[in-house]
C-alpha positions in Angstrom: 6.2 -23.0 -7.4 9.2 -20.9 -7.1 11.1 -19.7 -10.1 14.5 -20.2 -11.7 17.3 -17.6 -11.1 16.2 -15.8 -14.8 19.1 -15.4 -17.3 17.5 -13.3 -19.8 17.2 -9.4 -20.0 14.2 -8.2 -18.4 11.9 -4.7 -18.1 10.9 -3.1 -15.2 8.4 -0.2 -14.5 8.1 0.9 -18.6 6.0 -2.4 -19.4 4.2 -0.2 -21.7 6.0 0.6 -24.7 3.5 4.2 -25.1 3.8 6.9 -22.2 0.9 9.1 -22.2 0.5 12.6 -21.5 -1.7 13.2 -18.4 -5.3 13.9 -20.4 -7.6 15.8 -18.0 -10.5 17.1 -20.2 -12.9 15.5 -18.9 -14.6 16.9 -15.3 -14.8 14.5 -12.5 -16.2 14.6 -9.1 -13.6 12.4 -7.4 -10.2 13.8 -8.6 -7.7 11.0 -9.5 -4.0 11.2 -9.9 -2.2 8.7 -12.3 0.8 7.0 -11.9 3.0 5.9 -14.9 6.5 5.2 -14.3 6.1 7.7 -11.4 3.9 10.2 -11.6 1.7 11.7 -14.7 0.6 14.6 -12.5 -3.1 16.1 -14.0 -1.8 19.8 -15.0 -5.0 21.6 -16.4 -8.2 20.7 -15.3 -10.3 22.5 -17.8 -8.9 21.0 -21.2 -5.9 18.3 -22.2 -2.2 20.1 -21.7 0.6 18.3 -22.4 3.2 17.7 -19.5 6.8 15.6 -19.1 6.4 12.0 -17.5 8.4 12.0 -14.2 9.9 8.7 -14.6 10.8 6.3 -11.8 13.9 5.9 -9.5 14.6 2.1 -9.5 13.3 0.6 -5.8 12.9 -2.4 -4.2 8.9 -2.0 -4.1 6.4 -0.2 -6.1 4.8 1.3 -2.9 7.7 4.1 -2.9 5.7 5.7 -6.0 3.2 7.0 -3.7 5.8 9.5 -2.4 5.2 11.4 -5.2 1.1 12.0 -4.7 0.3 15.0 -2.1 -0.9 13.3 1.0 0.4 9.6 0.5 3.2 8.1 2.1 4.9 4.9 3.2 5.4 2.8 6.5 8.8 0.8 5.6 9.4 -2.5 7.6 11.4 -3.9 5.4 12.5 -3.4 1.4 9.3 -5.7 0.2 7.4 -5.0 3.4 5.9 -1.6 2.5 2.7 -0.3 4.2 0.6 2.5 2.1 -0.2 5.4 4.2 -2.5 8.6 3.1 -3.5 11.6 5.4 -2.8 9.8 8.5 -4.0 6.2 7.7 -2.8 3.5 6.9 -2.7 -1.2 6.3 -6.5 -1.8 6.3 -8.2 2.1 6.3 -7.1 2.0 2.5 -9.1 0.3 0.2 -6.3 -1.0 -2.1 -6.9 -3.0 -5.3 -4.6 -4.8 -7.4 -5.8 -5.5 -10.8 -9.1 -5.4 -9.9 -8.6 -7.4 -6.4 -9.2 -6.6 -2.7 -7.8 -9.4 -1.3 -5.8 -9.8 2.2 -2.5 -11.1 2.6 -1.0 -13.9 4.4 1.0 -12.1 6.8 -0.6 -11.4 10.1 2.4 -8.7 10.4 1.5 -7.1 6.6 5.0 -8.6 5.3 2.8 -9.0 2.4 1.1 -5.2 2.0 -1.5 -5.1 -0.5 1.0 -3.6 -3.0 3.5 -6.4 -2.8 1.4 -8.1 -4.7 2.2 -5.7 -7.6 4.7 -6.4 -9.6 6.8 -3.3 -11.4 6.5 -5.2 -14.6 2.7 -5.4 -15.2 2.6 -2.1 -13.4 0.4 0.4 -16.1 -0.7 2.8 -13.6 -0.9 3.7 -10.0 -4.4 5.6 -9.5 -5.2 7.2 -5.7 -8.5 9.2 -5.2 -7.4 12.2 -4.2 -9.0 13.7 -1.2 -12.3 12.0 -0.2 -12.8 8.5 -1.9 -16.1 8.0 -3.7 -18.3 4.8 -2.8 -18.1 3.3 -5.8 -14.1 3.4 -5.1 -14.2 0.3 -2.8 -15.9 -0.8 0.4 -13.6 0.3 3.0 -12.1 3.4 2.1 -12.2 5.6 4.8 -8.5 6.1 4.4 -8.8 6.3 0.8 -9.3 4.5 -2.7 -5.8 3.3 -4.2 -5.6 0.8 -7.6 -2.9 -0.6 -9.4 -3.8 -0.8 -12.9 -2.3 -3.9 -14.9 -1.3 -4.2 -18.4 -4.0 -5.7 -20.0 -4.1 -8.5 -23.5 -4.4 -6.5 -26.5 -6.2 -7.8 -29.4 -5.3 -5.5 -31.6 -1.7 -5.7 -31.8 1.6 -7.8 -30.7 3.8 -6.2 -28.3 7.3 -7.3 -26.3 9.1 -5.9 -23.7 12.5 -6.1 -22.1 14.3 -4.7 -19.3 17.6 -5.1 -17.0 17.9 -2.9 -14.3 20.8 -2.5 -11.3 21.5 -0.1 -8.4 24.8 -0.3 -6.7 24.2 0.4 -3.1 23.1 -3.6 -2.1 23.6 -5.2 -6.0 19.7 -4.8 -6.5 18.5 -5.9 -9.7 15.3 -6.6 -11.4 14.4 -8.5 -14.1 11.6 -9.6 -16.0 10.1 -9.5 -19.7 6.5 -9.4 -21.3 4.9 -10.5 -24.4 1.6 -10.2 -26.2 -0.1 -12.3 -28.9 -3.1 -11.1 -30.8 -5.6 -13.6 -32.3 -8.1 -11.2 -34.0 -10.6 -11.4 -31.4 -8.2 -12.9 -28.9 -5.4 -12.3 -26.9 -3.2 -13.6 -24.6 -0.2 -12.4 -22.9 2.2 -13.5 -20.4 4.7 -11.7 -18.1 7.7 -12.8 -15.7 9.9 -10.9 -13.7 12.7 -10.9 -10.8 13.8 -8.5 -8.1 16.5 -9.4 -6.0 19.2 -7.6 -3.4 21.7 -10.0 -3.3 24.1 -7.6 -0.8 23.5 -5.5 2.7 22.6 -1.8 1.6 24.7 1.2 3.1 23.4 4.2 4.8 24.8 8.0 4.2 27.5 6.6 7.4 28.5 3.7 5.2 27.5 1.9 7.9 25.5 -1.4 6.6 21.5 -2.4 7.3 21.7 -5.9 8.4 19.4 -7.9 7.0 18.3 -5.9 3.6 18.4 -8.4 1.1 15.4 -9.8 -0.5 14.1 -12.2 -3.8 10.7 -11.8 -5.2 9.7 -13.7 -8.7 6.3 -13.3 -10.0 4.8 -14.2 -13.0 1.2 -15.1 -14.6 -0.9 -14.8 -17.9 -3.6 -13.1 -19.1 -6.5 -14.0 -21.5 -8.9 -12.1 -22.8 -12.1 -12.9 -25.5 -14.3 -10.4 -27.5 -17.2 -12.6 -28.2 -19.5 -10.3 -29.8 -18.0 -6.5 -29.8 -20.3 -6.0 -26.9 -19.3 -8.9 -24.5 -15.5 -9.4 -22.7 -14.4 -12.2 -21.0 -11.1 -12.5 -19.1 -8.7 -14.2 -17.3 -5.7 -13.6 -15.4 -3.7 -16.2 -13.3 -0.9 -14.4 -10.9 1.8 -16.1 -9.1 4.0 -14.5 -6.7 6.8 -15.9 -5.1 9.1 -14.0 -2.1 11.9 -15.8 -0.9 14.5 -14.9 1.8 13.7 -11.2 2.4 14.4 -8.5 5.4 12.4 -7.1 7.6 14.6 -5.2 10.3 11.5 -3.4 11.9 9.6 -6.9 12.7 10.2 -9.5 14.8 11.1 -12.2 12.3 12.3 -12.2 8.4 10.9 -13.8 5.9 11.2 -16.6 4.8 8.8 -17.9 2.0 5.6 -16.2 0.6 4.2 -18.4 -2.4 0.6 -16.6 -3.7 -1.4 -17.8 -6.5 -4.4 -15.4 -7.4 -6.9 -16.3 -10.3 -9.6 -13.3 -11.7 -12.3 -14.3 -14.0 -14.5 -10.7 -14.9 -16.6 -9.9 -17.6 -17.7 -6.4 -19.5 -21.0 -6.3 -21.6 -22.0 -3.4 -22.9 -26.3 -2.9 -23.1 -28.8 -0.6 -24.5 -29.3 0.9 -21.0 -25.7 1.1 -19.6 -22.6 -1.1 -18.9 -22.3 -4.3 -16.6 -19.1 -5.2 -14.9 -18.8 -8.3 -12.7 -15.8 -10.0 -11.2 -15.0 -13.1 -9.1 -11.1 -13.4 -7.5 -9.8 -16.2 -5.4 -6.2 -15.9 -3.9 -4.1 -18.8 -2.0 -1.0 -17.5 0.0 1.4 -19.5 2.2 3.8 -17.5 4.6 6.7 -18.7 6.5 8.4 -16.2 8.7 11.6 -16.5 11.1 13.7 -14.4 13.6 16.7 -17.1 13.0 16.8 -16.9 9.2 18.6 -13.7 8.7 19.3 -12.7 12.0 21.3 -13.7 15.2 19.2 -15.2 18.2 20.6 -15.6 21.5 19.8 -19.5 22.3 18.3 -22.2 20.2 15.7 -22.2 22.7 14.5 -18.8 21.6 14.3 -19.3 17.6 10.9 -19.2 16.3 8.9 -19.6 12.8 5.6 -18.7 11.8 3.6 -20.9 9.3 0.3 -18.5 8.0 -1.9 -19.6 6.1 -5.1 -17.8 4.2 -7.2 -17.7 1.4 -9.7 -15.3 0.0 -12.4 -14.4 -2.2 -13.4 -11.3 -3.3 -16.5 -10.9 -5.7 -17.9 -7.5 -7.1 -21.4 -6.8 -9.9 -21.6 -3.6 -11.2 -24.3 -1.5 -13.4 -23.7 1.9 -14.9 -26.6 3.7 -16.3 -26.3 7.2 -17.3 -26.4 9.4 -14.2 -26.5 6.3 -11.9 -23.8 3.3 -11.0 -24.8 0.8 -8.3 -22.9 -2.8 -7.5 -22.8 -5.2 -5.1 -19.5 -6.4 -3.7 -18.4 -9.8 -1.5 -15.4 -10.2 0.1 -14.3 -13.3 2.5 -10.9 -13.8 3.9 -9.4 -16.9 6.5 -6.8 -17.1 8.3 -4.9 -19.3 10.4 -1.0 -18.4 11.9 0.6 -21.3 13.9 4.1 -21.0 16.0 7.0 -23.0 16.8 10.8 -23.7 17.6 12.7 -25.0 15.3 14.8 -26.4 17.5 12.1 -28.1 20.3 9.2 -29.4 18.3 7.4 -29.4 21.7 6.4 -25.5 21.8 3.4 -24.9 19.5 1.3 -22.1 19.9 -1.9 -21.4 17.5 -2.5 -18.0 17.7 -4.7 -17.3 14.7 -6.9 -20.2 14.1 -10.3 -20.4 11.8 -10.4 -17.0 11.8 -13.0 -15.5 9.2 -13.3 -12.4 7.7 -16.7 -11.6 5.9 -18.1 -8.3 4.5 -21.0 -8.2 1.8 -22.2 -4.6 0.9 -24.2 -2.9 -1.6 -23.6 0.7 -2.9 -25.1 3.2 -5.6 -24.3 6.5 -6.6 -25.7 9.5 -8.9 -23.6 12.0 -10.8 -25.1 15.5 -12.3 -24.2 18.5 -13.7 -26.3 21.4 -13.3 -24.6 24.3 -15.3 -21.1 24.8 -14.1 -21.8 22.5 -11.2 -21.2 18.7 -10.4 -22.8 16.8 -7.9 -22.2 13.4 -6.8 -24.4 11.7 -4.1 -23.1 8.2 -2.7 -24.0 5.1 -0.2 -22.7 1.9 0.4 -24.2 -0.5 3.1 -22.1 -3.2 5.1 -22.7 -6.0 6.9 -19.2 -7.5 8.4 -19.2 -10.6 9.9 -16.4 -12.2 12.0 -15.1 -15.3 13.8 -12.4 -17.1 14.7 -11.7 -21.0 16.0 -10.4 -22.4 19.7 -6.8 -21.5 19.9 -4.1 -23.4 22.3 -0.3 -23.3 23.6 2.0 -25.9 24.7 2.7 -24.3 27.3 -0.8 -24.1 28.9 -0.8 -27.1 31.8 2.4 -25.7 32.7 1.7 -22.1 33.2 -1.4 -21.0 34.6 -1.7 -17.5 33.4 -1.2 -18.4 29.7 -4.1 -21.0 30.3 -6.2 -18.6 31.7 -5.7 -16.4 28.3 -6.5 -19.4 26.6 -9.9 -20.4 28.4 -10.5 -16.7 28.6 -10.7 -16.4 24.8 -11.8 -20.3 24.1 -14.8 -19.5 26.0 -16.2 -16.4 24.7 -18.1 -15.4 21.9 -16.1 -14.9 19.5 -18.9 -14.4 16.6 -19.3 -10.4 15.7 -22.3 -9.0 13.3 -21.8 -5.6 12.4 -23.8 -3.0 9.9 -21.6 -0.1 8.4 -22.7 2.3 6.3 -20.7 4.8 4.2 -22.6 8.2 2.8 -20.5 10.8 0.4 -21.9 14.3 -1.2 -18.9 16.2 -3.7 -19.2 19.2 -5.3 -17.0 20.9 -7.6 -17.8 24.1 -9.7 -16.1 25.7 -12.6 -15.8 29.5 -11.9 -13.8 30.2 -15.2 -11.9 28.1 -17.6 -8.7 28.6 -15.4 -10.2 28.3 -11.7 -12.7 25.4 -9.8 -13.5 24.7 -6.7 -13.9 21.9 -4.9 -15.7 20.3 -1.7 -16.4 16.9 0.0 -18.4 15.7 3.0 -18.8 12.0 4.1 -19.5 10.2 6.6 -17.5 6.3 6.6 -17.2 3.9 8.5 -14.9 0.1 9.2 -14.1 -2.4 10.6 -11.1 -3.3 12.8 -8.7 -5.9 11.2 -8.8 -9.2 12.4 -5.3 -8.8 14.5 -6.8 -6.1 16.5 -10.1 -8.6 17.2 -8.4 -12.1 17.8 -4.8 -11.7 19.1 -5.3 -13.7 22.4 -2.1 -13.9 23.7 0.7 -11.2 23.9 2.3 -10.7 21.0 3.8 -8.4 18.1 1.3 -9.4 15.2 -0.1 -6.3 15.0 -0.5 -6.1 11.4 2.7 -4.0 10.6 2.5 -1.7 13.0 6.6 -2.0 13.9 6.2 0.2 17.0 8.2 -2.9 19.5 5.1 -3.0 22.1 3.0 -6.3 22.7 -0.6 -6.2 22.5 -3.8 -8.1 22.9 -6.6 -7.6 21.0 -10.2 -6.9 21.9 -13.1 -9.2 20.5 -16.1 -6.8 21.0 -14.5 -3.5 19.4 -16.7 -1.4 17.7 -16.7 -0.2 13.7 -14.8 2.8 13.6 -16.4 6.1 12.6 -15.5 9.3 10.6 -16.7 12.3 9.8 -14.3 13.8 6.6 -14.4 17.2 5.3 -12.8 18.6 2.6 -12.2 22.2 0.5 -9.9 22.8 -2.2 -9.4 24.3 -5.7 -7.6 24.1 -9.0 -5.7 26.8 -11.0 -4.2 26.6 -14.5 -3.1 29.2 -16.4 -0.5 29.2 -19.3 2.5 28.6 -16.9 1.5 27.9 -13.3 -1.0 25.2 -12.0 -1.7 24.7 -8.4 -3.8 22.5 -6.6 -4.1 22.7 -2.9 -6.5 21.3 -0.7 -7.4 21.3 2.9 -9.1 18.4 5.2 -10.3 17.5 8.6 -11.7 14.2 10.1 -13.1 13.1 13.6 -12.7 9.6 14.1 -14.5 8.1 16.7 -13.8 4.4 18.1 -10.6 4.7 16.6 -8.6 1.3 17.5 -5.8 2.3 19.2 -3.4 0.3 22.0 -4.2 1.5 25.6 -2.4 0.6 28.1 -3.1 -3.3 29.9 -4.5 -3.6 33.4 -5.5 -7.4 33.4 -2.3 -8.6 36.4 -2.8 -12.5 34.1 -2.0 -11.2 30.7 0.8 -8.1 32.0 2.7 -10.6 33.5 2.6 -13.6 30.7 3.7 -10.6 28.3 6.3 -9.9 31.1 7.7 -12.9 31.2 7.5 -13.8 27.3 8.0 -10.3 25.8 9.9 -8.5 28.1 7.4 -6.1 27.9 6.5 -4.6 31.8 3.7 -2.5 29.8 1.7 -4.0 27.7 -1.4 -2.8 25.1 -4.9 -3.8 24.4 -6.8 -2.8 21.1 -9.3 -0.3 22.2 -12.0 1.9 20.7 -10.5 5.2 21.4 -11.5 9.0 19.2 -9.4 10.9 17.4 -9.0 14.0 14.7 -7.0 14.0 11.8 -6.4 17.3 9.9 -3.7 19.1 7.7 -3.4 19.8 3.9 -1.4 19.2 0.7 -1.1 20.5 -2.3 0.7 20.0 -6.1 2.1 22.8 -8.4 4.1 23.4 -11.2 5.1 26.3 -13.2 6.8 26.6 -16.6 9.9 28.5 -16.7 10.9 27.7 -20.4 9.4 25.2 -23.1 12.0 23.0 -22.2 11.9 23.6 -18.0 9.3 23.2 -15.5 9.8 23.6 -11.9 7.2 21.4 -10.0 6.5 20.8 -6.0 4.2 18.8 -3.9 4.2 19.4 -0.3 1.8 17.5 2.6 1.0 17.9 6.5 -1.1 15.9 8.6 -1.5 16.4 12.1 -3.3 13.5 14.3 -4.3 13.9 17.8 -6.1 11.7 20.4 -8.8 14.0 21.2 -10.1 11.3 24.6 -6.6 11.8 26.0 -3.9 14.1 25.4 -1.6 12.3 23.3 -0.4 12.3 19.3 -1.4 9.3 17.2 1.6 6.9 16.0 3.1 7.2 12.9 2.7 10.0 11.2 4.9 12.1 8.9 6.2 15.4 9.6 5.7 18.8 7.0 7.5 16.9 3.6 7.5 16.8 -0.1 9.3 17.5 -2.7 10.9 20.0 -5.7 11.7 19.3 -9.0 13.2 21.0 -12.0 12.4 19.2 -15.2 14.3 19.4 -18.9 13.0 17.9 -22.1 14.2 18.6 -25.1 13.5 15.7 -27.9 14.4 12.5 -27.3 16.5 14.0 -24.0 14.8 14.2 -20.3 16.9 15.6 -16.8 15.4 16.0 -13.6 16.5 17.1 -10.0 15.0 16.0 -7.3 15.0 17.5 -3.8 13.2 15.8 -1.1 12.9 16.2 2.6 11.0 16.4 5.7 10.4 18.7 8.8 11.3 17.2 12.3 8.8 15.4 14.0 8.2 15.5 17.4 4.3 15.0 17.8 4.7 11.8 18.4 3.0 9.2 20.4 3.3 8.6 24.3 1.3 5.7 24.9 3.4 3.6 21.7 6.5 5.3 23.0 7.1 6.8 19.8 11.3 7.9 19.2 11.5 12.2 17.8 12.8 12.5 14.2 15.3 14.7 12.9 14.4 16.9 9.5 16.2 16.4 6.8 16.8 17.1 2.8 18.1 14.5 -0.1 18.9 15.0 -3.8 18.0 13.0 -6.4 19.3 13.0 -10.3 18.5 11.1 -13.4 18.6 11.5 -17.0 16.9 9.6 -19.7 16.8 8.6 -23.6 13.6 7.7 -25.5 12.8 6.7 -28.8 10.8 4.1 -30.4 12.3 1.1 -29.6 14.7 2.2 -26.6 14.6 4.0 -23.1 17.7 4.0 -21.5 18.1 6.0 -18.1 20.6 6.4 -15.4 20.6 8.7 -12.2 21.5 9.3 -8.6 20.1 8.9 -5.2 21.2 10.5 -2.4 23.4 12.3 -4.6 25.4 14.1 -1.3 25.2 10.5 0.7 23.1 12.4 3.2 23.2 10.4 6.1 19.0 10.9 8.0 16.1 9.1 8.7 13.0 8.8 7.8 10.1 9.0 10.2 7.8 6.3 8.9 10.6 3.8 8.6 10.6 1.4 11.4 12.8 0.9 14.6 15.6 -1.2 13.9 14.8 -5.1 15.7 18.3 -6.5 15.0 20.8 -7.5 17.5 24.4 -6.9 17.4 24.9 -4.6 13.8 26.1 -1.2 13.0 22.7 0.0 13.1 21.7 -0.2 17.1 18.7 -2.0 18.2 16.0 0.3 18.7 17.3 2.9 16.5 15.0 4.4 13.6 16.0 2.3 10.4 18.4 4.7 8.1 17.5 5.9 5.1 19.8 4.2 2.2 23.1 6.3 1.4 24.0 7.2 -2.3 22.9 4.8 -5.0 24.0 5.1 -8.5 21.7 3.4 -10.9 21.0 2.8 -14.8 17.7 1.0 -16.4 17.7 0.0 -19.7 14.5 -0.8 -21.4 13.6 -2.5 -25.3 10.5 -2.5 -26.7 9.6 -4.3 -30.2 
């Protein structure tokens, strides 16, 4: 059901009337960095200090928070279609949650990223494992552990929220408002909110990004009951509406994404520990088009894609003392059907019946001897995969394409494969300013179902953007790494810095190789265009680099703060540089608070980048440096704040943002996507 244009004042990213201080007195083994607003970076790692909030600049999509966590990053395809990368990896090596849910997307491009399903407005906090991910962090996280934390019913109090937001540079705007209603042991409390870019954003030229608009509506309720004050039950129902929305990196737009998501969990608190236990079931419908907001050359050549999936995702967990151990399910299916709009004749099922099943079990022990913490982890995984017959229309016809199709009709296309994760971390406490920290593991995954099942040569890779048709692979193996990391963290009076160092070896890395079968090079010749065409192949590769936060306190009033990261990748069976990666970047920032008053200036940038990949044919990237200002008033009822992007209307370009797919605009084809020239912006935010 899609939603009304909304005429009321809405709130944004401050859906929480209280903004904590970062509170890092307690000693964990997995270090985790939370988000609120932007980032509430951990400061002191031996007792609670308090430090300023770095509040948000306005965005089309909460996934540009994670520029501001060392290591993390973004692949942009589009202003909702935002891909979560950290250390390298990226789509599917993260285990992503969104209030409490692992659940895939519709997309079989990633149109809808895990974090698109986030909305700004029920947004409390944005929590990534720093460094090596702990087993108990999710079941695939050999790229990492990252969770959006909700805003959840209160029982204790009433609570409302409002917010209208706007940035110039393409009239975005967003929307939305919040309630809560207490019932002494119950609660219940509902949310709705808007984003919209209603004109074509400029870059630091002036020159305009055609498409960029986009229109996302979400909105859902939450119910929670305190039976006895040691039993919680709870509710949530999610839905999550995209309409006509940009993405210039892929080969079509979209142009509907309607989602429903229901979560019932429970929390009981025993004599002998804690027991969580969840069960989440998700419905999306995609429709996608490279006619919608874009020019195509003929009728003949307009196409829409109708995906379809649903999911489950199911999770039991026990804490006891020094020991956790769970038991997690998660099923996904999938089907993606194509056609012309304009000839109801071509039809081509590309994803049909294809399943997704991975049931694991994990436990995990935590000590502390002396100064010293240990933690011990292991999660075991058995993923199980299939897929349907698929067809084309133009099969009798052409004789290649049906020999693709009988090829992969007639093979096994059932997979049964056993993962298994193992994680030791260490940290010790030298003095109360100084500890040190390390991490070994050993995790595996599995590919994504794009990389198994795509049959016939195409560009639904799952988001990767990089214009090259592939065909997947149906027997690849699970991917496997071997992670290290070393680090520590200082904190005196003024300075804290936190820098850490890691290496992985990856082997059976899925990567595209280049195509030798004459069939399927010359169907993708003669569809694509593309004379060189890939397969999804198990390949190896290393990962290695570092990043690190600090901050130092120049005045009460003034900090200076910086995060910086580098990650190198290499092939190491060929000499070539894996695809996508950022260059040397981060950022500095000089912060002011005095009272109710906050200022901030922003400088961020990025290194040139020209490690790039062969094989995906991989464009060289420029460095570059932005600034960024904003200023804010807060007091109990109120938070009003305005600032400046692109401050200089610096005119550069991002290496993880796509290459431009549009025909015909003031941005080439087959140029990098620019980043956005100067926005001025202004939030205003009331809470009561």
């Amino acid at each position: 059901m899609r939603l009304n244009h909304l005429s009321v004042l809405l709130f944004s990213m401050y859906a929480v009337s209280n903004y904590s201080w970062a509170d890092t007195s307690s000693k964990e083994v997995h270090e985790v960095i939370k988000v609120r607003g932007q980032v509430s970076k951990r400061v002191d790692v031996n007792e609670s200090a308090m430090a300023t909030p770095n509040y948000a600049i306005p965005s089309s999509d909460l996934t540009d928070l994670l520029k501001s966590i060392p290591g993390a990053n973004i692949n942009a395809n589009g202003p909702v279609s935002k891909i979560a990368q950290y250390r390298g990896l990226y789509g599917d090596h993260i285990a992503t949650e969104v209030d409490g849910l692992a659940l895939s997307g519709a997309g079989p491009n990633a149109m809808d990223t895990p974090l698109s399903y986030a909305g700004t407005l029920m947004t409390e906090s944005l929590e990534m494992t720093r460094g090596i991910a702990p087993v108990s962090s999710g079941v695939d996280t050999i790229g990492g552990s990252l969770k959006v934390n909700t805003v959840e019913a209160d029982t204790e109090q009433n609570f409302n929220h409002i917010l209208s937001q706007y940035t110039d540079n393409g009239k975005q705007t967003q929307l939305g408002a919040l309630t809560n209603l207490a019932f002494t042991d119950q609660a219940l409390l509902l949310h709705i909110e808007q984003s919209k870019g209603t004109d074509t954003v400029e870059d630091g030229q002036g020159r305009k990004i055609v498409p960029s608009v986009y229109d996302k509506q979400k909105f859902g309720a939450k119910y929670v009951n305190q039976f006895t004050e040691n039993h919680q039950l709870m509710v949530n129902f999610q839905a999550i509406n995209t309409g006509d929305s940009a993405s210039p990196a892929l080969p079509m737009d979209i142009d509907f994404i309607d989602t429903d998501r229901l979560k019932i969990a429970g929390l009981s608190t025993l004599e002998w520990g804690e027991m969580n236990w969840h069960i989440g079931w998700q419905n999306a419908r995609h429709g996608m088009s490279n006619s919608l907001l874009r020019p195509v050359m003929s009728p003949m050549m307009a196409r829409f894609n109708r995906a379809d999936s649903t999911g489950i995702d199911a999770s039991l967990s026990f804490n006891m003392d020094e020991w956790q151990f769970g038991i997690d399910y998660q099923q996904s299916l999938h089907d993606s059907r194509i056609t012309n709009p304009n000839n109801s004749m071509m039809v081509v099922n590309n994803f049909t019946e294809v399943e997704q099943q991975t049931i694991s079990i994990f436990s995990q022990w935590s000590t502390q001897v002396d100064e010293q913490n240990w933690q011990l982890g292991a999660r075991v995984k058995q993923y199980s995969n299939d897929a349907g017959e698929v067809s084309h229309s133009m099969a009798m016809m052409m004789p290649n394409i049906k020999y693709l199709q009988d090829k992969f009709n007639q093979q096994n296309r059932s997979t049964n494969q056993l993962g298994i994760d193992l994680v030791a971390q260490w940290i010790m406490e030298q003095n109360q300013n100084l500890d040190w920290r390390a991490s070994l593991a050993h995790k595996q995954s599995s590919p994504s179902y794009q990389q198994r099942y795509l049959w016939v040569p195409m560009q639904a890779t799952g988001g990767l953007a990089d214009g090259r048709t592939y065909v997947g692979n149906v027997n690849l193996d699970l991917e496997t790494a071997l992670q290290a990391e070393l680090g520590f963290d200082y904190q005196d009076r003024k300075l804290s810095v936190s820098p850490r160092v890691f290496w992985q070896k990856i082997n059976d890395y899925v990567q595209g190789v280049p195509l030798t079968d004459p069939k399927t090079k010359m169907v993708a010749a003669m569809m694509m265009g593309d004379e060189n065409p890939l397969m999804f192949a198990n390949t190896d590769a290393k990962l290695y680099g570092m990043d690190i936060e600090a901050s130092y306190q120049l005045h009460p009033q003034l900090q200076l703060s910086m995060l910086a990261s580098y990650t190198r990748g290499e092939r190491t069976d060929t000499d070539d540089n894996l695809y996508r990666l950022a260059p040397l970047s981060g950022q500095m920032s000089l912060n002011w608070q005095q009272q109710d008053w906050r200022a901030q200036l922003i400088w961020r940038g990025a290194d040139k980048q020209d490690k790039v990949s062969a094989v995906q044919k991989e464009q060289t990237t420029a460095g570059y440096g932005v600034v960024d200002v904003l200023a804010a008033y807060e007091n109990d009822n109120w938070l009003v704040k305005a600032g400046v992007s692109n401050l200089l209307d610096k005119a550069y370009h991002d290496h993880l943002a796509g290459i431009n797919r549009v025909k015909g605009q003031e941005v080439p084809e087959g140029e990098r996507i620019p980043g956005y020239g100067r926005q001025l912006w202004v939030s205003v935010l009331f809470s009561f």
